[in-house]
Backbone as numpy.savetxt, mean C-alpha at the origin, in Angstrom:
# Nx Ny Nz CAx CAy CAz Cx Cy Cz
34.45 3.38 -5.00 33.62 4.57 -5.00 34.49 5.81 -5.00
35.62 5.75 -4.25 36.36 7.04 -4.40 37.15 7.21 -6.28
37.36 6.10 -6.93 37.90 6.17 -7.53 37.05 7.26 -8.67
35.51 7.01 -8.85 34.38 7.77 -9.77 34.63 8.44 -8.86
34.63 9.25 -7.42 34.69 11.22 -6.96 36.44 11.73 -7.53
37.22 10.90 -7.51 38.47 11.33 -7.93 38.57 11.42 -9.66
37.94 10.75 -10.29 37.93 10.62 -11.78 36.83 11.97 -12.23
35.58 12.28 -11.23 34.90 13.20 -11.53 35.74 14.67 -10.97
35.75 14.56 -9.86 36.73 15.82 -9.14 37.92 16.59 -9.97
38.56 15.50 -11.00 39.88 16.15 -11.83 39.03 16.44 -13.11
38.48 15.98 -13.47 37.70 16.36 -14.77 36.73 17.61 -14.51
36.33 17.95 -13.39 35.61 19.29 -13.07 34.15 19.09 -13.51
33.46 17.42 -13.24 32.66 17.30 -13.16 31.70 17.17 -12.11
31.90 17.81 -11.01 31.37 17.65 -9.76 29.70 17.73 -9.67
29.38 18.33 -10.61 28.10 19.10 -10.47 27.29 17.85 -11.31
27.91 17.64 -12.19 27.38 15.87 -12.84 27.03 15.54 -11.58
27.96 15.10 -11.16 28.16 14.05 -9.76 26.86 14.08 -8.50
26.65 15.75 -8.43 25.70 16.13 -7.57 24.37 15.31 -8.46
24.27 15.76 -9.23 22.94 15.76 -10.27 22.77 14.11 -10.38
23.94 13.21 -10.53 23.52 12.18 -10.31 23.11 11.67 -9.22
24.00 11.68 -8.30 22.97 11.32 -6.73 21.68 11.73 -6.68
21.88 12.64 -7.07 20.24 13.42 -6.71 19.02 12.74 -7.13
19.20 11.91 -8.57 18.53 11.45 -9.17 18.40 10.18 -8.41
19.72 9.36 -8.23 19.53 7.92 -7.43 18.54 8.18 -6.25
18.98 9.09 -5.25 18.25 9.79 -4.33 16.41 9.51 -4.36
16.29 10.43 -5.34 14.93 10.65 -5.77 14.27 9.45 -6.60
14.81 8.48 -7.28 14.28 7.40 -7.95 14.29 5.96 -6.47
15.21 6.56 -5.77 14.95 5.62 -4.35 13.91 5.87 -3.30
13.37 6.94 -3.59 12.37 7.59 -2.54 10.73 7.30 -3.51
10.94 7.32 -4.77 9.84 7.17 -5.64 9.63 5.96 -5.57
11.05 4.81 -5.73 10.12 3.46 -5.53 10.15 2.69 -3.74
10.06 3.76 -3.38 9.80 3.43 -1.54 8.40 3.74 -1.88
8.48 5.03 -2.13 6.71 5.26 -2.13 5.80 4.55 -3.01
6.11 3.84 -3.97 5.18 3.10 -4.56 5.11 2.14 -4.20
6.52 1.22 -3.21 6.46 0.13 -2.83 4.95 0.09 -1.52
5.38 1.31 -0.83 4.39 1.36 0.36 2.89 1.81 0.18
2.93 2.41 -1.82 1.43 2.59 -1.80 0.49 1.10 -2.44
1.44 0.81 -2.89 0.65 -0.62 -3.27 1.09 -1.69 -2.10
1.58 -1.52 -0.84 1.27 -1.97 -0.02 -0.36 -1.82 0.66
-0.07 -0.12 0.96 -1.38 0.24 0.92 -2.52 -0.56 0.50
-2.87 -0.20 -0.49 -3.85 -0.41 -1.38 -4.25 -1.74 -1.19
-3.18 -3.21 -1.06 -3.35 -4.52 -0.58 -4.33 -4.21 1.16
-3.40 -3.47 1.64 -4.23 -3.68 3.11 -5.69 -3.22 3.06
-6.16 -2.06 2.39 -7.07 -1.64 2.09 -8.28 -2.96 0.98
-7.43 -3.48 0.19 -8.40 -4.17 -0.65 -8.54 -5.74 0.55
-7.74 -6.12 1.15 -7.96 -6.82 2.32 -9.10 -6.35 3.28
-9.32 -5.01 3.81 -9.97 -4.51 4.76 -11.21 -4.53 4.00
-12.07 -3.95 2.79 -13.12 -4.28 1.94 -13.12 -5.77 2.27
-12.70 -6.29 1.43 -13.13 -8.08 0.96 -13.62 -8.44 2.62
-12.67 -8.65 3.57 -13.36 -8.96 5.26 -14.70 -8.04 5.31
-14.54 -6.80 5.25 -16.14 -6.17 5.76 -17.34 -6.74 4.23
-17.18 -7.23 3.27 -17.79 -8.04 3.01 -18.50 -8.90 3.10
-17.52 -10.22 3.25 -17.68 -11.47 4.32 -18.86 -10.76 5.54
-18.15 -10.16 6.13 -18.63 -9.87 7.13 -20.79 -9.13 6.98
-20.68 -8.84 6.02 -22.04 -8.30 5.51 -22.65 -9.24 5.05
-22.04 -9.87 4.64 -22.97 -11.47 3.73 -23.39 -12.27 4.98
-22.20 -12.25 6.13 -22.54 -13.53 6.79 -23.71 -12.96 7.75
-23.90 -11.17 8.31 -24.89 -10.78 8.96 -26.07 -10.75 8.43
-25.99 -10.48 7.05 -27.85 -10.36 6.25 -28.06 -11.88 6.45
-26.48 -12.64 6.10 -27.31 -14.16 6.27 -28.46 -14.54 7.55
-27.68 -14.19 8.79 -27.84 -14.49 10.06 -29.38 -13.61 10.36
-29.28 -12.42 9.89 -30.39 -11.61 10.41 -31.95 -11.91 9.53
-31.70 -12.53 8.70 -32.98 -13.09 7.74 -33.40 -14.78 8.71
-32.07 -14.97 9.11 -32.12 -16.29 9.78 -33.46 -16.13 11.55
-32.86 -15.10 11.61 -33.77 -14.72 13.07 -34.96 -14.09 12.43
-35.11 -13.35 11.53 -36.35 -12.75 11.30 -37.24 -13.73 11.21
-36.67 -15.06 10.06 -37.58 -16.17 10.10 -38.31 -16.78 11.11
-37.15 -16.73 12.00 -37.75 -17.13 13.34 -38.34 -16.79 14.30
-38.59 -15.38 14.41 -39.41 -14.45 14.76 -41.07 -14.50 14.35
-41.04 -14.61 12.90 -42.28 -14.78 12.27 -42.88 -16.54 12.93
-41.74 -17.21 12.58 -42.81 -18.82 13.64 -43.29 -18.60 14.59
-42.50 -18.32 15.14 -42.13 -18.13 16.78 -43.90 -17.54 17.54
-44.10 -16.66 16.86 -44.97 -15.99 17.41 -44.52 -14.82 18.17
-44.72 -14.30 19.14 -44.16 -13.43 20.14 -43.82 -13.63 21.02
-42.31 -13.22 21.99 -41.71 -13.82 22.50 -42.32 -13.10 24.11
């Protein structure tokens, strides 16, 4: 690594040098953030699909007692 700041440094390309980090920099922070938004988005499409489930299995259950309400007569 010193050998590219010493090969840039005598050539009086320093400002390359800046401009490239900068970019590694910023293309490392861009795919952090996409890594963690399509993390996101998994936890989120996880959290839907369960409150789903979760809606199917209560209309199931609550049609289940209504039925039984109506036999039943009054309790």
């Amino acid at each position: 690594m010193s050998d590219i700041i010493k090969i840039f440094s005598e050539r009086g390309d320093l400002a390359h040098l800046a401009l490239l980090l900068w970019a590694a920099a910023a293309s490392a922070g861009l795919w952090f953030s996409l890594r963690e938004l399509a993390a996101a988005s998994r936890r989120f499409d996880d959290f839907v699909h369960a409150l789903e489930l979760f809606n199917r299995r209560a209309r199931r259950r609550g049609r289940g007692v209504l039925e039984h309400d109506d036999e039943g007569g009054a309790r």
